[in-house]
Phi, psi and omega in degrees: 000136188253175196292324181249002156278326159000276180291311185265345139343278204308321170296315152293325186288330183288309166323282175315328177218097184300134159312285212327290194309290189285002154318290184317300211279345180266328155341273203304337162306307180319311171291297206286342179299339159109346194265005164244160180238088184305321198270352163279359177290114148333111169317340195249357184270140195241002168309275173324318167296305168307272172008262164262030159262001160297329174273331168289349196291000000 
């Protein structure tokens, strides 16, 4: 594979799966997985939210 079949992979792939979108759908796995404990969170604390999307990253 050369650097510019690569780059248009890489170009198709983004096309094919938006960040954005799948950021989100992995977000909603997350909430739905049972393993968090939301009411011990601050509402006003920003840990958790980082937490995963560091992890989704």
């Amino acid at each position: 594979m050369t650097r510019k079949e690569l780059t248009q992979r890489f170009k198709e792939l983004m096309q094919q799966n938006p960040p954005q979108a799948e950021i989100e759908n992995l977000f909603k796995k997350a909430l739905e997985c049972g393993a968090l404990d939301l009411e011990s969170e601050p509402p006003e604390d920003y840990r958790l939210a980082k937490i995963i999307y560091y992890c989704i990253l």
